[in-house]
C-alpha atoms as a printed R data frame, in Angstrom:
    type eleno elety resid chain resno       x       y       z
1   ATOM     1    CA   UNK     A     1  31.096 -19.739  10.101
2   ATOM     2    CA   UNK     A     2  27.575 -20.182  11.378
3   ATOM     3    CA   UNK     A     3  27.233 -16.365  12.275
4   ATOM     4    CA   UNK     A     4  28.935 -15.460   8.582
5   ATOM     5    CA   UNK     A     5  25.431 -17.876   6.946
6   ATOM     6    CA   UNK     A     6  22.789 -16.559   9.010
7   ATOM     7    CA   UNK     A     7  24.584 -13.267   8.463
8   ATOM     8    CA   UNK     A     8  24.125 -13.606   4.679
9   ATOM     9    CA   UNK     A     9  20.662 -15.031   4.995
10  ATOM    10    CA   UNK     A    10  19.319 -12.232   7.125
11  ATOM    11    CA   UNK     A    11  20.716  -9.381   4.537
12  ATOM    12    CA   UNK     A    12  19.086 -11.776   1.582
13  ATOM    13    CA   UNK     A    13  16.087 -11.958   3.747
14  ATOM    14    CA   UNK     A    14  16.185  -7.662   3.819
15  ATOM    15    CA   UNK     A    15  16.597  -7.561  -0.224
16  ATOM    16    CA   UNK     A    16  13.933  -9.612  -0.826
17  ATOM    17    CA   UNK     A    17  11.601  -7.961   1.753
18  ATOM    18    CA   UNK     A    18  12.086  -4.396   0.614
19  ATOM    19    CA   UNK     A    19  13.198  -4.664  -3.004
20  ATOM    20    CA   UNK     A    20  12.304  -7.218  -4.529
21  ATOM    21    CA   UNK     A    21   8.644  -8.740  -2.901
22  ATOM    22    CA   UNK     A    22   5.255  -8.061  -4.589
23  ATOM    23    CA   UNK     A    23   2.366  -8.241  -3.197
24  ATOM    24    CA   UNK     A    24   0.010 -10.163  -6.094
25  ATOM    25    CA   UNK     A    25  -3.292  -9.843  -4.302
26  ATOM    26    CA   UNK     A    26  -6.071  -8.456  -6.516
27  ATOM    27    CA   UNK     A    27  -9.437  -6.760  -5.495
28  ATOM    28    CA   UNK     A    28 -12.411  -5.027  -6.276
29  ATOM    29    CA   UNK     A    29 -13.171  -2.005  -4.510
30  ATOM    30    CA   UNK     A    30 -16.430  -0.400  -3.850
31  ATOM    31    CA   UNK     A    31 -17.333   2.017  -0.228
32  ATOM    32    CA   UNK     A    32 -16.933  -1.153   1.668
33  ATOM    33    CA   UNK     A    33 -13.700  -2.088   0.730
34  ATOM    34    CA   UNK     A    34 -10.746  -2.129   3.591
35  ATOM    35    CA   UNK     A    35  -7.157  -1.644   2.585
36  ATOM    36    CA   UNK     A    36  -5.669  -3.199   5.689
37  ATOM    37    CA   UNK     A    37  -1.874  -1.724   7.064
38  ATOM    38    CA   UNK     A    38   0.094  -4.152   8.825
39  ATOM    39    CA   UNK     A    39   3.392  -6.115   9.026
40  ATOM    40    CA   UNK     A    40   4.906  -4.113   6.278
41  ATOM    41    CA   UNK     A    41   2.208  -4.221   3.756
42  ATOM    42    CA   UNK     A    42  -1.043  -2.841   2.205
43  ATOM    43    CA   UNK     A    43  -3.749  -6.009   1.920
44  ATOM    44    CA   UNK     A    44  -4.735  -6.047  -0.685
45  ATOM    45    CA   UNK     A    45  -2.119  -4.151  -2.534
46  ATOM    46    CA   UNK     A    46  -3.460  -4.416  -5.814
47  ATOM    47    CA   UNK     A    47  -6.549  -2.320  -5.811
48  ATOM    48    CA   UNK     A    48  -9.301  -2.288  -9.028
49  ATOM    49    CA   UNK     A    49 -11.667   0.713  -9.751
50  ATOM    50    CA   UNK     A    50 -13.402   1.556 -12.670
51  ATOM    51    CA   UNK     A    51 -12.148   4.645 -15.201
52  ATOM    52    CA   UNK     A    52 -14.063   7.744 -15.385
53  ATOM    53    CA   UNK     A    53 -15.919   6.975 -11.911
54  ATOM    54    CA   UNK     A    54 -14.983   8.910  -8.590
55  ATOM    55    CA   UNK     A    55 -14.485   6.135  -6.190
56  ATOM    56    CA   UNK     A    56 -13.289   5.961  -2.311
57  ATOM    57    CA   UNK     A    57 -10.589   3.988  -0.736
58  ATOM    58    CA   UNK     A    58 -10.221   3.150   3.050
59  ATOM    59    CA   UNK     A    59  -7.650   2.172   5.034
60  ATOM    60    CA   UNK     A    60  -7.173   0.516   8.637
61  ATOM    61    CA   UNK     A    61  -3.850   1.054  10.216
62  ATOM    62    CA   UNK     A    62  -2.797  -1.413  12.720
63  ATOM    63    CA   UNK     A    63   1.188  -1.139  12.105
64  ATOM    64    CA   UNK     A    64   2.619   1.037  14.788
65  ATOM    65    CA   UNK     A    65   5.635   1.945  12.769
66  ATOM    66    CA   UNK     A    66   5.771   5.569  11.926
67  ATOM    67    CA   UNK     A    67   5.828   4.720   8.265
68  ATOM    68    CA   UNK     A    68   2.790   3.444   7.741
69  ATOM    69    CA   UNK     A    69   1.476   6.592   8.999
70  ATOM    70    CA   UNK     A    70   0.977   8.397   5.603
71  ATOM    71    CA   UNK     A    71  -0.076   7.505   2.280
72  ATOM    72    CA   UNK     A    72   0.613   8.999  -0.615
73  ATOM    73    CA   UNK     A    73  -0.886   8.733  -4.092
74  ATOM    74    CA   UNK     A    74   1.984  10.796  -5.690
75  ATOM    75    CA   UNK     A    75   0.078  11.275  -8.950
76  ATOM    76    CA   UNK     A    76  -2.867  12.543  -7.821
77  ATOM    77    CA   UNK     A    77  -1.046  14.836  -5.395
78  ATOM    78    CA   UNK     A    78  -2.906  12.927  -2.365
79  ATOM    79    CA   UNK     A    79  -1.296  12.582   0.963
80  ATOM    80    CA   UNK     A    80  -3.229  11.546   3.871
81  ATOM    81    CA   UNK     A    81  -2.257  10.598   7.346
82  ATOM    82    CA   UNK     A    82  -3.583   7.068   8.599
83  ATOM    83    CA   UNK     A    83  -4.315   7.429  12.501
84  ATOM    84    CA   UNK     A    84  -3.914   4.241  14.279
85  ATOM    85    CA   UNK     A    85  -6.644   1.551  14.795
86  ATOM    86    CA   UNK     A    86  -9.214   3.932  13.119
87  ATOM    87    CA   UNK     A    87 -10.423   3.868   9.185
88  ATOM    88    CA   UNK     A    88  -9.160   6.781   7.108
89  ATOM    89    CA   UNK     A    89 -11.580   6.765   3.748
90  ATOM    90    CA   UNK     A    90  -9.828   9.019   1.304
91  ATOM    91    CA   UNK     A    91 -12.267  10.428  -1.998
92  ATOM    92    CA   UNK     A    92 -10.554   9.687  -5.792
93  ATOM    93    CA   UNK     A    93 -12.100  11.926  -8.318
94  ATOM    94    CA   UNK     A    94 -13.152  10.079 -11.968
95  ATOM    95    CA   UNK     A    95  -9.534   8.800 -13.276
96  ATOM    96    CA   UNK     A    96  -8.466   7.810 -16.617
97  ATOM    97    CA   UNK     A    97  -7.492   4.182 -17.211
98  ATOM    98    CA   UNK     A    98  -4.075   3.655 -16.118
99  ATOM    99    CA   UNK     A    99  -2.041   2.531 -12.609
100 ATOM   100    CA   UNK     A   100  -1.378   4.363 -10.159
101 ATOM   101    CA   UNK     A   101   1.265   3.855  -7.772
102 ATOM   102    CA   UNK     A   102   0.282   4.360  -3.506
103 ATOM   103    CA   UNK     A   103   3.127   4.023  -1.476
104 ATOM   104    CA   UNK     A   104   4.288   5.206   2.349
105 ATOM   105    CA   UNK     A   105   6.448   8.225   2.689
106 ATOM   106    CA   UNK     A   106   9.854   6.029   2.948
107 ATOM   107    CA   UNK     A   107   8.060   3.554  -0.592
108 ATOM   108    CA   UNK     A   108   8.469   0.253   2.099
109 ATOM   109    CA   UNK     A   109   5.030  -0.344   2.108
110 ATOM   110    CA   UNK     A   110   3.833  -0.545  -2.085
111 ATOM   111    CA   UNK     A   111   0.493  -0.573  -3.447
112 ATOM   112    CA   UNK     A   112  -0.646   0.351  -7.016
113 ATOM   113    CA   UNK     A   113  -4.358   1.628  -7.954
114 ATOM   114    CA   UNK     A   114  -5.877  -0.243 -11.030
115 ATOM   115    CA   UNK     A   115  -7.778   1.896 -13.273
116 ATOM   116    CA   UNK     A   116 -10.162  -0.007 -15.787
């Protein structure tokens, strides 16, 4: 009986974790900004730039799982690597207001690009 709860809690534990969890930090980003990979997630995930204004973004990898070794912004066609315990500063040309979606290859580790 106790192996059947934790059982049930662990899988509800999963859901939650990979389905249904988001992340509701917000930021400001600028050149010094540091989008920090680890344990799963992008911190902060919820990143603000301003429209019409090319702007960089840089991450820090310190998750050793192989799928926080790419990002991809799918619609801007980006896809970068992320090498381990080094910055990886990827360039984003002048965007229109909107969100935009950044993600790992496998979409377990979520963050979305704020465009205002």
């Amino acid at each position: 009986m106790l192996i059947n709860l934790l059982c049930i809690a662990l899988i509800g534990f999963i859901i939650w974790w990979f389905w249904l969890y988001k992340p509701t930090n917000d930021s400001s980003v600028d050149a010094s900004t540091l989008i920090l990979v680890k344990d799963g997630v992008y911190t902060p995930a919820r990143i603000k730039i301003s429209a019409n204004t090319p702007a960089e973004i840089t991450f820090l990898r310190q998750d050793k799982s192989g799928c926080s070794a790419t990002v991809l912004l799918p619609d801007l066609e980006i896809s970068q690597d992320l090498a381990l315990d080094k910055t990886t500063t990827i360039a984003l040309p002048a965007l229109e207001k909107g969100e935009y979606p950044f993600h790992c290859q496998m979409q377990m580790y979520k963050g979305v690009l704020i465009v205002e």
